[in-house]
N, C-alpha and C positions, 0 to 999 in steps of 0.2 A: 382420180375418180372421185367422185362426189356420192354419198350415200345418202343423200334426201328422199329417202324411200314414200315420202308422204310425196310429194310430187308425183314420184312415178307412179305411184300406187294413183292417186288420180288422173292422171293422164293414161294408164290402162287402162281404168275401166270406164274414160270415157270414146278411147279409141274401142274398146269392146263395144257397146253400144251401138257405136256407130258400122261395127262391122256387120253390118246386115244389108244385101243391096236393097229390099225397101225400105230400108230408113236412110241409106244415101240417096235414094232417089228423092224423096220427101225432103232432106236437107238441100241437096240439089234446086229442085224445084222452088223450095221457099226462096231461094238466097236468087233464082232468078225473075220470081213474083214480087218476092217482098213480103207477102203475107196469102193468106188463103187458106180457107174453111174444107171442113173434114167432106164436105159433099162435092167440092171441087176438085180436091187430090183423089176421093175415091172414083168418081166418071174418071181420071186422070190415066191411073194406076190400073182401072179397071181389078180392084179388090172390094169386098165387100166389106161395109163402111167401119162392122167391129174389128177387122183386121187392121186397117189405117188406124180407128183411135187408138188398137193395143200398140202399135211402133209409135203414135205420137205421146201415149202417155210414158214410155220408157226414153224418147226425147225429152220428158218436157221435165219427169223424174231427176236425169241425168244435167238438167238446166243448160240442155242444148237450142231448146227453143220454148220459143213464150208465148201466151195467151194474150188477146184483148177481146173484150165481152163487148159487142155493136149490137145490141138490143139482147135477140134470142141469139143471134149468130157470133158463133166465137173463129175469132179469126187467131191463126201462127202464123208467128214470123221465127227467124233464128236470133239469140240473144249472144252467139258465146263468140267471140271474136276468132279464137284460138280457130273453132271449127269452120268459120268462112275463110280462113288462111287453109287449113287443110283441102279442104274442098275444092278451094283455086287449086293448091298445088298440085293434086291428083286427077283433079276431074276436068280442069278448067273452065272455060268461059262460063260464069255466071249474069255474063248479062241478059237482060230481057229483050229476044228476037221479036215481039210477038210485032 
């Protein structure tokens, strides 16, 4: 056994985070968008929009996903590699049907 408790200590608490189905849904979604703004997930999710930005600001906290600022509009994507391995492996298909 290995006792690198800093490891698991983050890897808990970003599998915590992530234990919420709307913010798997929102990670979901990104990783099959690519990216997309808080007014598109919330028509989406059908949640009103300060509920989406409180799970994307505990994503974005957790440096699960990231910001780009295109004028006024702020667009997420996912950044953290680890969590688009997850994602595959529990949820599958991330690609984009559209």
């Amino acid at each position: 056994m290995d006792n690198n408790f800093k490891t698991y200590n983050e890897t808990a608490e970003l599998l915590k985070v992530l234990a919420h189905p709307v913010r798997l849904c929102i990670v979901k979604g990104l990783l099959r968008k690519g990216s997309c703004n808080v007014s598109f997930m919330q028509e989406c999710l059908e949640l009103p929009q300060s509920t989406v930005s409180q799970h994307l600001q505990k994503l974005r906290a957790a440096g699960i996903v990231e910001t780009e600022r295109n004028g006024l509009e702020v667009n997420y994507s996912v950044k953290n590699e680890k969590v688009r391995q997850l994602i595959q492996l529990f949820l599958g298909g991330t690609e984009d049907h559209e």
